[in-house]
C-alpha positions in Angstrom: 160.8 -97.6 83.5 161.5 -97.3 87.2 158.8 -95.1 89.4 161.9 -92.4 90.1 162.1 -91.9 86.4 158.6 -92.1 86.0 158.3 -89.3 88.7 160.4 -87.1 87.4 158.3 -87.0 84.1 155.1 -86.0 85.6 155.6 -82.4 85.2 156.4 -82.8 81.5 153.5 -85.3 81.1 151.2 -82.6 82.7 152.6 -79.9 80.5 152.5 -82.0 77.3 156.3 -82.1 76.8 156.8 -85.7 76.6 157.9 -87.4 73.2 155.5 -89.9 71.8 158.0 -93.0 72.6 158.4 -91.3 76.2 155.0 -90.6 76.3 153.9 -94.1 75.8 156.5 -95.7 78.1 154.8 -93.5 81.3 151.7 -94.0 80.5 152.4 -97.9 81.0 154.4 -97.5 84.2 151.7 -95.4 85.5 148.7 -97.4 84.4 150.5 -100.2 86.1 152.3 -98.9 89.3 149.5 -97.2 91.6 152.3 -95.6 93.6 153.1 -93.5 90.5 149.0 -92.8 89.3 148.7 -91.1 92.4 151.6 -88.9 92.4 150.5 -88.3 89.2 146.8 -87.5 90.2 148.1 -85.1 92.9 150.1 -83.5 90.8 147.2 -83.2 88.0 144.7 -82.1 90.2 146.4 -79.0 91.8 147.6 -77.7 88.3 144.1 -78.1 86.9 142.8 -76.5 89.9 145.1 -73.7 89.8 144.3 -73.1 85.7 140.7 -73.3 87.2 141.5 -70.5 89.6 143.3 -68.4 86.7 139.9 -68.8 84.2 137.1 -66.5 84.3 134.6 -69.2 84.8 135.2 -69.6 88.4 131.8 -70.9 89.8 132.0 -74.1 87.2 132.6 -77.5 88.9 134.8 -80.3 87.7 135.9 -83.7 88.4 139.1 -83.4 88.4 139.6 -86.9 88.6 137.4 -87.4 85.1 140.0 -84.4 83.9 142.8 -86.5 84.4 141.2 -90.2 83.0 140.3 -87.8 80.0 143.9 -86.2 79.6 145.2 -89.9 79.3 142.7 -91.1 76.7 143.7 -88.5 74.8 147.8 -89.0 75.2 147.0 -92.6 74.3 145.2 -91.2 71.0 147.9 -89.2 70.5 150.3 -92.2 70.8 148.0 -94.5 68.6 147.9 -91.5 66.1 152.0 -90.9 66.0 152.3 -94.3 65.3 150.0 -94.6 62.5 151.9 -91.8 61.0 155.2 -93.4 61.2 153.9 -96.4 59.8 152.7 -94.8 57.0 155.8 -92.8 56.5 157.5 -96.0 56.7 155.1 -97.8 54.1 155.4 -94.9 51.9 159.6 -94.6 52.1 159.2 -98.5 50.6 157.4 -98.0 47.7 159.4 -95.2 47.1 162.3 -96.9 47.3 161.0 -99.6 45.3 159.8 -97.4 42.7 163.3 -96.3 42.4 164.7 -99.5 42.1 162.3 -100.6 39.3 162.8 -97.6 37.2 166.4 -98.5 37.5 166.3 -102.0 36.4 163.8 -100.7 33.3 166.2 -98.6 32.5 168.8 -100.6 32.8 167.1 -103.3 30.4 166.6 -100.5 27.9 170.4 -99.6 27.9 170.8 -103.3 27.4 
């Protein structure tokens, strides 16, 4: 991934509107290019400062920096999760499949 690419996926990164492959993909560019983790920062900070500014609790403090660290353990959860799942999909597509294809042959040996 290229940082132009990269920064054009920041909004839908911050908005949770990534796919898990593109997901993934950003969050190694941006881990690796610090050009990008701080146009990603900025861009983090003001919308969680502006969500702060739209909440009731208005005299709470955060580090918005922490927010931000905590956002992307939790994508890369999300990413380790995602593919569990498919794995397991996958695992479980094979033994069906393979099921299948035994009770064929038995069957196929009792017709024989």
């Amino acid at each position: 991934m290229n940082c132009q690419t990269a920064e054009s996926m920041v909004t839908r990164y911050i908005e949770h509107d990534l796919s898990v492959d593109e997901l993934e993909e950003f969050l190694d560019h941006v881990e690796n290019c610090p050009s990008c983790y701080d146009e990603l920062e900025t861009y983090f900070i003001v919308h969680a400062a502006m969500q702060q500014l739209d909440e009731e609790s208005r005299n709470a403090t955060f580090d918005l920096r922490e927010l931000l660290e905590e956002d992307i353990r939790k994508s890369k959860h999300h990413i380790l999760r995602e593919k569990f799942r498919r794995a397991i999909s996958g695992v479980g597509f094979c033994a069906l499949i393979a099921g299948l294809g035994g009770f064929l042959i038995y069957i196929i040996m009792q017709v024989l």
